[in-house]
Structure formats: structure tokens, C-alpha cells
N, C-alpha and C positions, 0 to 999 in steps of 0.2 A: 822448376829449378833444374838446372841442366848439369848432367855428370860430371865431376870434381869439383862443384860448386862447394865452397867448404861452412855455408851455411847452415844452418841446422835447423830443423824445427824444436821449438818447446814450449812443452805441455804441464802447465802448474798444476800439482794435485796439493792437497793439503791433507794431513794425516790426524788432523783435529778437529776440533768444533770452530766453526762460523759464528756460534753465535755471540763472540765477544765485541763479531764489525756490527754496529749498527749502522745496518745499511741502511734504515729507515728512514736515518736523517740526510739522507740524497736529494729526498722530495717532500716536499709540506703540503701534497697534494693527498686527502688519504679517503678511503674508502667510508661513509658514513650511513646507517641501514636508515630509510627514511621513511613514514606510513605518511600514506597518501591516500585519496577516497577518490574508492572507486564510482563509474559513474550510475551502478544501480543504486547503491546505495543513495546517491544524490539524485535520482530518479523515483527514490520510494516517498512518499510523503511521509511514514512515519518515520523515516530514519532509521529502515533496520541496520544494523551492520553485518551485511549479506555478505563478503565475500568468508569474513569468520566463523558465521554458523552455516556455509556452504564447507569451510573445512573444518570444521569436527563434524560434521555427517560423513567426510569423507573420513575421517579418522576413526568412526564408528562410536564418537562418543555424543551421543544421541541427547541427554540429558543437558549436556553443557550446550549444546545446539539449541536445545527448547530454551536454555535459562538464558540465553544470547539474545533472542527474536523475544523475550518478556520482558526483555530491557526497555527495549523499547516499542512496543504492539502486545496490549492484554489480549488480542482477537486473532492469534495465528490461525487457528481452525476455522474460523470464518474468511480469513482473508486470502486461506488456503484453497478456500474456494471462487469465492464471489468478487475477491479483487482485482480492477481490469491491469493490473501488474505491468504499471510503466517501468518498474526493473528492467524486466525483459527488453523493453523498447532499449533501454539507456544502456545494455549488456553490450559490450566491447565486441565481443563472442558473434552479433551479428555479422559484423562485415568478414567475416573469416568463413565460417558455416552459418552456422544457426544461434540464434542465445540459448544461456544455460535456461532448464527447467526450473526457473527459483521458483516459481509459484507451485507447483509440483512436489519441490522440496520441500517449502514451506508447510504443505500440506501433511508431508510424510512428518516431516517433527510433530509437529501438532497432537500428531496420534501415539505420542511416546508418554508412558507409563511414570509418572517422573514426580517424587516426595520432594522436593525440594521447592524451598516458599521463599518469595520473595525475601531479601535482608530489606525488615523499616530501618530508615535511620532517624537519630534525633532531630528536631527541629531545633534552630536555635530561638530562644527564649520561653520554649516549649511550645507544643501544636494549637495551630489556629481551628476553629468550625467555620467550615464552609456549608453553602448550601449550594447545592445544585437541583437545576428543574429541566426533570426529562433521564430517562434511566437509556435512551440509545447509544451507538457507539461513543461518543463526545460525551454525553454526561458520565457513562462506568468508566471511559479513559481517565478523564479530570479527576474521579474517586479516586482510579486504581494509582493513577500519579500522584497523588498530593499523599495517600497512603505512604506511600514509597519515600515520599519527603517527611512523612512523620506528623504529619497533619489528618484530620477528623473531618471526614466529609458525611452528610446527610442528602440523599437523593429522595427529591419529590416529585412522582412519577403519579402522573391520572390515572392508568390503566393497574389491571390486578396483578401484570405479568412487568418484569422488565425484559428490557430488548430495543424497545424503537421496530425500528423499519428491520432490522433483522429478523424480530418475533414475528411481526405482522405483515409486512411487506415482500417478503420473496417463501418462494415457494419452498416445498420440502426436498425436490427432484434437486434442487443447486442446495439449500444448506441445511440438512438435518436437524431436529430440535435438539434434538441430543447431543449433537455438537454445541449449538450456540450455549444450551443448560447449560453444559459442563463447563465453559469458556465465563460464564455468570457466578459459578458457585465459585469456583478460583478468584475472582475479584473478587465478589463478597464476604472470600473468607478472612480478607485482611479489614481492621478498623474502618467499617462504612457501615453505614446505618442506613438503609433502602425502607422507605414508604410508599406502601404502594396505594392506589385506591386513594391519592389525594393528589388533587390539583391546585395547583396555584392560582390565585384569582376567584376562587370558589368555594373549595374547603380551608383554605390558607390564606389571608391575605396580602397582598404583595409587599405591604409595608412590615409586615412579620419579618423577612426576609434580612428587615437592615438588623437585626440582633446579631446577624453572623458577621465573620470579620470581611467576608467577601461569597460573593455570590455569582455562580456559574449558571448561564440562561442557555439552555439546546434543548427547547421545547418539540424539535422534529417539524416535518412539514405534513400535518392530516389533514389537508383541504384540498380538495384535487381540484384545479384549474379548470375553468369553464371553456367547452368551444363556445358560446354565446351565437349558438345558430337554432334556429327553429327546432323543435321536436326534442331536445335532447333531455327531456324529463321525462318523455313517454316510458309507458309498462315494456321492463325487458331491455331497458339503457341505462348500463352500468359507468360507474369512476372503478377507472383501475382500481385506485386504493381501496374502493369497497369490495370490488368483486374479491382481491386478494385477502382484505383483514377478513371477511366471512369463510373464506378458505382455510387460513389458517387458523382460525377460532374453531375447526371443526364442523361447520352448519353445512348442510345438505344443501348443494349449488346444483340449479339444471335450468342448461343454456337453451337446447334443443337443437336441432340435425344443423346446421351454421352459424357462427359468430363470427362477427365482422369487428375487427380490433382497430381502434384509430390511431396513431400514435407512432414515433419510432425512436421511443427511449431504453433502458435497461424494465421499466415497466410495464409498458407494451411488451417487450417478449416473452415476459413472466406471465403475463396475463393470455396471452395466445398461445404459451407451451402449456400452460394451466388448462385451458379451454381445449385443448387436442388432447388432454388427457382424462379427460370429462366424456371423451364421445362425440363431439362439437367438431365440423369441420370446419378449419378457422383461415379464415383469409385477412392481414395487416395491409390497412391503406395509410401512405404516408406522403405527405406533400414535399418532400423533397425526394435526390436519389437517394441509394441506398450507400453512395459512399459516404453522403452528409450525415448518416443517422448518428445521432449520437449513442447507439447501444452499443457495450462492447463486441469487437468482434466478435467472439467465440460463442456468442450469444445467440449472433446472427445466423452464422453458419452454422449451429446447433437446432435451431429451429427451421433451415432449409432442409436440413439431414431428415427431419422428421415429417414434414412433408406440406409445412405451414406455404400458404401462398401469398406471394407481395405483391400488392399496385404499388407502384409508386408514381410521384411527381401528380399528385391529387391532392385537390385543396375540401375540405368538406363543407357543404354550401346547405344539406339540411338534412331532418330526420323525419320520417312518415310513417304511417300506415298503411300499410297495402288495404284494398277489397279482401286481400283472403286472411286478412288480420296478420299479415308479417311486417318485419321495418324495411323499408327502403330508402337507403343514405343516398343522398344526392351530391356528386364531388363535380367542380370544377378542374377540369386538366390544367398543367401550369406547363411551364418548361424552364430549363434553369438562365441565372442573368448573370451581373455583375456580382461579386463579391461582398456582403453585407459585413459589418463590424465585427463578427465573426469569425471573420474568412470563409464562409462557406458561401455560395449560390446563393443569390436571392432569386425566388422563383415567379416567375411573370406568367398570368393567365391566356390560357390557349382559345380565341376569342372563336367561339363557337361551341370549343371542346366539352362534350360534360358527359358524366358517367354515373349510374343506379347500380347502385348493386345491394341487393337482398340480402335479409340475414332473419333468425330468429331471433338474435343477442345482437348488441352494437358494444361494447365496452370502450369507453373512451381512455385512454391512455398520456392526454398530452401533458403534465406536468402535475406538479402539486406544491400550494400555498403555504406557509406559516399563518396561524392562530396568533394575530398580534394583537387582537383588541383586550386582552388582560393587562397586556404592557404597558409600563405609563409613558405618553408621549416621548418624551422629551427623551428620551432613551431610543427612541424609530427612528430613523432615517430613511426614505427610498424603497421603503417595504421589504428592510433586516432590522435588527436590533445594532445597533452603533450606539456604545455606552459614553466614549472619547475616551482617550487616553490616563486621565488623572481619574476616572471610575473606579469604585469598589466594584463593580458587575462587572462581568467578564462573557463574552458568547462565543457560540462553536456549535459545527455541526448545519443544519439547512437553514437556521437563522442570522448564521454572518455570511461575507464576504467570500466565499469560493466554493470550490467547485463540489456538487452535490454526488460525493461517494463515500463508500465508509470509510474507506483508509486517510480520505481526507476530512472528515469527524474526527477519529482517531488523533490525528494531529494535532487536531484543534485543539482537541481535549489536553494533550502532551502540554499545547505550547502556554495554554493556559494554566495549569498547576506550577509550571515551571515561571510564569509572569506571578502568580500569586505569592510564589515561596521569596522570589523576588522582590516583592514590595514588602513582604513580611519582614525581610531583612533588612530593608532600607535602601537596596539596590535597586537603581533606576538606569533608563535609558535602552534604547534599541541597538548601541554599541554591544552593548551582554548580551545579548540574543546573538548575532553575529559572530562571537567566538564560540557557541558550540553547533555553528549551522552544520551539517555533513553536505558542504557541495555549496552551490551559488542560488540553488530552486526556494530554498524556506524552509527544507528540514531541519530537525533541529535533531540533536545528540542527547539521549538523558545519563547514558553513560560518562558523557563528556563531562554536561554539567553536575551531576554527582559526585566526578574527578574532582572540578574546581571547587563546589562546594564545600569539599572534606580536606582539601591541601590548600586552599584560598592560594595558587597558582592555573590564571585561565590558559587554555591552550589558544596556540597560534592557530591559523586559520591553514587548513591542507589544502593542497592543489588538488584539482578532480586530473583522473590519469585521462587523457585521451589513447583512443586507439593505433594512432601512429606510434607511441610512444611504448607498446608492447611487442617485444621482439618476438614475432609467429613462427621462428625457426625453428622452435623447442615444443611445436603443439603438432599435433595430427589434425585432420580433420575429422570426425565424428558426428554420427547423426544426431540430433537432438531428440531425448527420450520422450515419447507420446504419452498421454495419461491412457489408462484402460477405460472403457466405458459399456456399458451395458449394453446392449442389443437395443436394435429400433423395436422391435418385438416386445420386448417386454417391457419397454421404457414407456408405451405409448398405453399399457392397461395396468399403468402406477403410477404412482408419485416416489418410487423408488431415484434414490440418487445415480446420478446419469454419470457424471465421471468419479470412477472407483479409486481407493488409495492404491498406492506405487509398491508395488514390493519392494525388498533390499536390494536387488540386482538392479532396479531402474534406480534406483536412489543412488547410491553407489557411483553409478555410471553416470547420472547428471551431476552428481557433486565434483567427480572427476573430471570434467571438462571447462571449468571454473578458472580463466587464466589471474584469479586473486589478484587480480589491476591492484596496485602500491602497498601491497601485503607481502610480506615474506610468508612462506608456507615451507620452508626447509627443504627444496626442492634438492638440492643440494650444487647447484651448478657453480656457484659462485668458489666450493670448494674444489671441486673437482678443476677448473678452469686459470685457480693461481696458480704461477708459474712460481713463485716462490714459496707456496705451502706455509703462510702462512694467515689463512684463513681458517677459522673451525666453527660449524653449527650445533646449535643446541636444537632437537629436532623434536622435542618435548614440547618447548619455551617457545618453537618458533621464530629464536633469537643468532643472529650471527654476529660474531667479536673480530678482528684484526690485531694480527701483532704487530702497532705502528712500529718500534724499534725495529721490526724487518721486513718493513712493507714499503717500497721501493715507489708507490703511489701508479702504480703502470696503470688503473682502470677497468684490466683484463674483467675484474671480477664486474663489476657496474654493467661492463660491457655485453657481459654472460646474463645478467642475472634477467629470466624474462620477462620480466613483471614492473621492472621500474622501480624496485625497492630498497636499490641502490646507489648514492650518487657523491661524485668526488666533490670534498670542498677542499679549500685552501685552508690549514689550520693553524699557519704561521701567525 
């Protein structure tokens, strides 16, 4: 503006309150807080709801963390250890730095001190009797679930102990008894009726069974699979499953100066960490590489740490007797092919190649069987139990259809209380299944379904967040927290447990690094960031509100918020 310009500037002040303009109705466009599932969560087979009980660990309320992860997983302490934790894999958190330590986490709750018991609800038209056969992960889940629905289950278990392949099957060095105990008496303390020392088919007969209103089959797998090559019944060749259940039974094991372990499963490493801690120098041969094996990572590289030796890409062609009375395995070299139905290498023989190697001990390690000759026909399929769809029988665990780990028992066991309380009610169809899945994988929500259970309102189906979709402007980078572990020294003249619980400082600090994918966590950015103030959180509740009467619909807050837990609709 140039000198004697007789223009003026002017500046409106107002010496009252605004709040009589609703501005708000400028725009129909308005801020709405949205929960979405994150992609661990939808990576866990049990469906925990990991980024909530990642934030009350962070909130320090330890209690309400345990009673989160019990929602859905009676087996935190176990899984805290022994679960190969596709969380982690499906952690957002990867492509940034590292994933958060859930399984770490998971383990530190576990260990929290905590009076508070499941809430049973009623059943409607009151509780049905189940029976379930096989007391492992899948059979106590199905109890601890149908419990929790208000239903009476009776578990008929062969053995004197329950557990399954938890009891019997892995060593003390990965899951303490006294963990698994305690994780048994907490389900046992709610309406379940455990028989032990009776087997179905035997002491019980199968037809007993139909008196119940439904019937859970996770008889476990105790047959270890044959290599079907010469020798392997000679004195001093062991089945994984044997060498381990006499392990764990207490009985006095001696290998002598090498054991030669066949196999490259989560079995096999247990049996050749077991065997180096006996005194036995142990050498695993495996017919494929070692990125084929299917043992979990941390397994593997825990058992190189220690100083186990690997062939790989060796086919095993026989078993012998030396002159000087030892075994000598005879392998076929292979090398890898084309990709089998698997996706993994098929491996093709190296036409000359072959290899001896000596042992005192041979342990075979390559898979193991279901016990189906109790079951009646017509309920087998393909060598699992497939009861069909309009069944009273129900199966889970190493005799149906997936993949053989606990966490995925565990589900089974979920998915099946939640189909039985289902049919109880008259409710059918795979449609209801679908509204309480967490994610697109098959987990299911018990939380969810307990929602609609009790409000007869199901939920809509969430979007899993992807990691494009979290603003990383608002995170640091941070190392991801290590578990402590005992010395190779002293891990190697025990069966003492090899990764130690997490102090609070590690815990703390992995729950903080948790970017709560489609969770509001009260970060507070969304307040800080509107320009018109009128956003406010509840940092308790976890809950944020808008004053639409003076919310102008600008986004800023959506914009801000990093997590994706915010998004504009039109609500004209």
C-alpha cells in the first residue's frame, strides 16, 4: 500500500464467545475414531488381542494384560515360550526397525501374580456335557472355552498326567513343569471334570460317548513315524517321541559319547538339545537345507549356539552295526530340485554321493502318527478324523486339518467350543464364524463372540491395518528388546530353562515400541494437532469425542493420528 493511500487495514476481534456460530455445520465431513485389527493380532492363531494387552503392560496394569491374553489363550506361559510367534512375522514394526517383542511380552504377563478368575456366563437353556478325548493343548482349550460359555466338559485322557505333547513332549530347558502345572490348575479350577488313566476305546467305549450332547476328539499324535529303512529297530535306535516321553517321565537316559539325530523338525531339536545335555555329542542329519527345515528359527540357531552339528541335504538309506558294536547310518546325498507342493526343494539324489557316519545313539526324529484304530471308520478321512459338518463330534489339535503347533491346537480347541455353543443355540452356518474372525487368516475373537452373544448385535468385519497406512513420522527408531539367556556354560550341564523372564525395564520398553495399528492408545496427537480445539481424550477409556457443532471437518486430526484410528466420513 503506498503513502496516502486512504485505505485501511481491519482486523475483526470479537469480545464474546464463538460458541453461539456453529461452525460445524460448514462441513458434514467429521472426524469418527475407528478400531481396526492389527496385523499381529490377525497373524496369531489364537486371536489374541495383542496390541491391548501390549498397552496395559505399557500402562503397568499387568493384571488386566493377563486377563486380555485369557480371553482368548488359556496357555500364555507356554506360548510365552514354545510359540513360533507368527505375530512377530505379521508386526508392522518390521519394515521400520525390528517387531515388537510380543512373545517376550507375552511371557512377562504370564508371570504376573493375578486373583482374578475367569467371569462363566450362563448358557442359554442351561449347560450342555461335553466330552472331550485327550487332555493336550486342544482338548484343556475346548474345556477352558466351553467353561467360559457356561457349559460342563469331562476330559478323558489315557495317561496319569494331563498336558499332551506339552507334558511329554518338549523338554524342561524350553518349558518348565511348573509353568505348564500352573497354566493346568487355572483351567481346571473352573467346571471341568479331568479323568485321567482312562482311554477311550479301552476303558470307555466309543459308543459311551453318544450320552454327551457333543463330543471333542484331540487324541494327540503318539506314534512316531517310521523311516522304513533297514536297521532301525536295532539296540540303541530311538523315536523322538520315545527318547523325549522317557525324559520327561524322569527315567534314567544314556546315549553314550555320540548321537546321531535324524530329522529337521521342532522334535529333532529337542531331542538333540536334550542329547548334548546328557553328555552325548550330537550331530542332526537332514535331507533337505537348513532353510527348508521346518523347526522354528530360534530353535535352530539356539542349538548351533550350543554347539550341535548339521549334515544336511542327506537322505537316510540304512542303519547297522559296526565290528566294534556301534550304529553306522548310511545316507544318500541329494541336492535340491524343483519346488514340491509345499513350496519347498524337492531334493534329487547325488548319483554316486553317500555318506556313514557313526554314532552310539541314532534317534529318529521325522514326524509322528495319530492313533486312529479306536475311531470308527466313518468318521476318518485321509488319516485325520473328518466328522462332516452336521456332526455331534467335533476334532482339533494333530488329528484335524492344520498345521501341527500348539497355538494352533489352541484354536482349534477355541473354534470348536464356540461351533458347539453355536449349534446348542440353534445357530448355524460359516457366515457366524466370519463376523468374529480377527483378520482374514481364520482366527477367531472370543471376546467378540461373547459381545454378540450377550447384546444378540454381531460385529461388522474390521480391516487389518497395513503398514503403509501408519504414519512413521511420530516413532523413533529403537532396538528391539533381546530375551536374557543363561550361559552356554551352564545350559549345557542342565536342563535348566535357556531363555530367562524379562525384567520391567525390558518389558516396558518393548511394550513402548508397539505402534497399536487401528487402536487409539491416547497418544494425544489428534488433540494437540486441531486447529480448532475442539477435540478432547479420555486417556483412561482410551476414547476420543469431537465437538461436531465446531468441527469444521478439516481432517488435520485423521491426518495426525498415527495409527490409523481415525477416519473422516460424510455424515450428512
Amino acid at each position: 500500500m503506498g503513502k496516502g493511500d486512504s485505505k485501511e487495514f481491519v482486523i475483526p476481534i470479537s469480545y464474546g464467545s464463538t460458541e453461539t456460530i456453529e461452525t460445524g455445520k460448514w462441513s458434514s465431513r467429521k472426524p469418527q475414531t475407528q478400531r481396526l485389527t492389527a496385523p499381529c493380532q490377525e497373524a496369531c492363531p489364537a486371536g489374541t488381542d495383542i496390541p491391548l494387552f501390549v498397552h496395559l503392560v505399557e500402562q503397568g496394569k499387568y493384571a488386566e494384560a493377563l486377563a486380555t491374553i485369557l480371553m482368548e489363550n488359556p496357555f500364555p506361559g507356554v506360548c510365552g515360550r514354545v510359540c513360533y510367534h507368527p505375530c512377530e512375522g505379521g508386526c508392522n514394526r518390521r519394515d521400520f526397525d525390528e517387531p515388537v517383542s510380543i512373545q517376550m511380552l507375552e511371557r512377562f504377563v504370564s508371570g504376573i501374580r493375578s486373583r482374578s478368575a475367569a467371569r462363566l456366563r450362563q448358557a442359554d437353556g442351561g449347560p450342555k456335557r461335553v466330552a472331550i478325548v485327550g487332555s493336550g493343548p486342544a482338548g484343556l482349550s475346548c474345556a477352558y472355552f466351553l467353561a467360559l460359555l457356561g457349559h460342563h466338559a469331562v476330559i478323558f485322557e489315557a495317561r496319569e498326567e494331563a498336558g499332551g505333547v506339552m507334558r511329554w513332549g518338549i523338554p524342561q530347558f524350553r518349558l518348565p513343569k511348573e509353568v505348564l502345572k500352573k497354566e493346568i490348575r487355572r483351567i481346571l479350577a473352573l467346571p471341568i471334570e479331568l479323568r485321567t488313566g482312562c482311554r477311550v476305546g479301552r476303558d470307555v467305549p466309543f459308543a459311551e460317548l453318544d450320552r454327551f450332547d457333543a463330543v471333542f476328539l484331540s487324541p494327540g499324535a503318539e506314534l512316531s513315524a517310521s523311516l522304513s529303512i533297514n536297521g532301525q529297530n536295532l539296540e540303541s535306535v530311538w523315536t523322538g517321541s520315545e527318547f523325549l516321553e522317557r525324559l520327561n517321565s524322569g527315567e534314567s537316559v544314556s546315549l553314550g559319547g555320540e548321537t546321531l539325530v535324524i530329522g529337521g523338525g521342532n522334535t529333532a531339536m529337542d531331542v538333540a538339545r536334550s542329547a548334548l545335555r546328557l553328555g552325548s555329542s550330537v550331530t542332526v542329519a537332514y535331507r533337505r537345507t537348513r532353510e527348508a527345515m521346518p523347526a522354528i528359527r530360534d530353535e535352530i540357531a539356539e542349538a548351533e549356539e550350543e554347539g550341535i552339528q548339521f549334515k544336511y541335504l542327506v537322505q537316510p538309506s540304512f542303519i547297522r552295526r559296526t565290528p566294534g558294536g556301534r550304529l553306522a547310518a548310511g545316507f544318500q546325498r541329494m541336492v535340491p530340485g524343483e519346488p514340491d507342493e509345499s513350496g519347498r526343494p524337492r531334493v534329487l539324489p547325488v548319483e554316486g554321493g553317500f555318506l556313514i557316519i557313526e554314532a552310539d545313539s541314532v534317534i529318529c526324529a521325522v514326524g509322528e502318527l495319530v492313533d486312529l484304530s479306536w475311531i470308527p471308520e466313518k468318521i476318518v478321512r485321509a488319516g485325520l478324523i473328518d466328522p462332516g459338518p452336521a456332526s455331534r463330534v467335533y476334532t482339533g489339535g494333530d488329528a484335524s486339518r492344520q498345521p501341527r503347533t500348539i497355538v494352533n491346537a489352541i484354536a482349534s480347541g477355541k473354534t470348536a467350543a464356540i461351533c458347539m455353543d453355536l449349534s446348542f443355540r440353534g445357530i448355524q452356518g460359516p457366515d457366524v464364524l466370519a463376523k468374529i474372525r480377527a483378520g482374514n487368516k481364520g482366527s477367531l475373537s472370543m471376546a467378540a463372540y461373547l459381545q454378540a452373544r450377550e447384546t444378540g448385535v454381531w460385529p461388522e468385519a474390521r480391516e487389518v491395518v497395513p503398514q503403509e497406512r501408519i504414519n512413521t513420522l511420530y516413532f523413533e527408531k529403537k532396538s528391539r528388546a533381546k530375551a536374557r539367556k543363561l550361559g552356554r556354560g551352564k545350559r549345557l550341564k542342565s536342563f535348566l530353562e535357556v531363555n530367562l523372564n524379562p525384567d520391567v525395564r525390558k518389558a516396558l520398553l518393548s511394550a513402548s515400541r508397539c505402534y497399536s495399528c487401528g487402536r487409539c492408545n491416547a497418544c494425544l496427537n489428534c488433540y494437540y494437532f486441531c486447529p480448532e480445539g475442539v477435540v478432547s481424550v479420555d486417556r483412561d477409556q482410551c476414547t476420543r469425542t469431537a465437538d461436531y457443532d465446531h468441527c469444521k471437518g478439516c481432517g488435520t486430526c485423521a491426518t495426525a493420528c498415527p495409527r490409523n484410528a481415525i477416519e473422516m466420513k460424510d455424515l450428512s
